[in-house]
N, C-alpha and C positions, 0 to 999 in steps of 0.2 A: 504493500500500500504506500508504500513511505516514495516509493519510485513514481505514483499517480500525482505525488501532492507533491514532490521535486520540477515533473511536468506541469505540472499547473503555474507553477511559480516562474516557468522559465518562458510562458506564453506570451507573445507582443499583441497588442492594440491589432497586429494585420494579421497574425496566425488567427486572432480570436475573429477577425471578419471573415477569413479564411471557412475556419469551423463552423461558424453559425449559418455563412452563403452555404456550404455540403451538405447540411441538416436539411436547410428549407427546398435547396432543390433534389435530394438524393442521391447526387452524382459530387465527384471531385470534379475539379476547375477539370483536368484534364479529359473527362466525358464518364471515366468507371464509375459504374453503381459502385452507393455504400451499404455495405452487408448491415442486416438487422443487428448484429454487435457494431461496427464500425459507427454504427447512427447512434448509442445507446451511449458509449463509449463518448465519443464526440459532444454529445448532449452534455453527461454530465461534465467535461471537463470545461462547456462554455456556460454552465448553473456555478460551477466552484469557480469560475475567471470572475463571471459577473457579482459573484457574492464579495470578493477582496476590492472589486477595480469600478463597481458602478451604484451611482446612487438605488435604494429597492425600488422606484416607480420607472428605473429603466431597463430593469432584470425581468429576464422570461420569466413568463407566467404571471406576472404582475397583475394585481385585478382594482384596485386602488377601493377596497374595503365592500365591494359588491357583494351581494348574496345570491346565491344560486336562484334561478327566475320560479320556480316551485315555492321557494319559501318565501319569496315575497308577495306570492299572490294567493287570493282567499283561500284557502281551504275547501273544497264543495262539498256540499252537503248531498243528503239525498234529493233534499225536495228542488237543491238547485239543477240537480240530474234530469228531471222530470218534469221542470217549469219548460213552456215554450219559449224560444228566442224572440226576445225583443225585436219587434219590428213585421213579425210573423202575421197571416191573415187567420190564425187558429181563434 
């Protein structure tokens, strides 16, 4: 492990645009697919670049305190299950 977190540490500003462009298209600059390790691999060494090297609101996955869209909306009930739709001729 200690060889992952050596690699992290020796990453530039252009390796890290490097690894993040290979993630989001699936391929290396030079055309080869990235193997499902290769992508997994890559991912987390550019979560541990951006955790030391970037403010959090500009780190992957960032959601700037949202909540999942389920939990912010009512609850349904039964009887909302079985009312007709607003606007309906029922």
């Amino acid at each position: 492990m200690s060889s992952f977190i050596e690699a992290i540490e020796n990453i530039t500003p252009e390796i890290y645009q490097n690894l993040k462009q290979a993630v989001e298209l699936g391929k290396w600059p030079d055309g080869r697919k990235l193997t499902q390790e290769q992508k997994e691999t890559c991912l987390g060494a550019m979560i541990a670049w951006e955790l030391k090297n970037l403010p959090e609101e500009e780190r992957t996955g960032f959601m700037n305190g949202q909540e999942c869209g389920s939990k912010s909306k009512k609850a349904a009930t039964e009887s909302d299950l079985f009312a007709p739709a607003s606007g309906t001729r029922h």
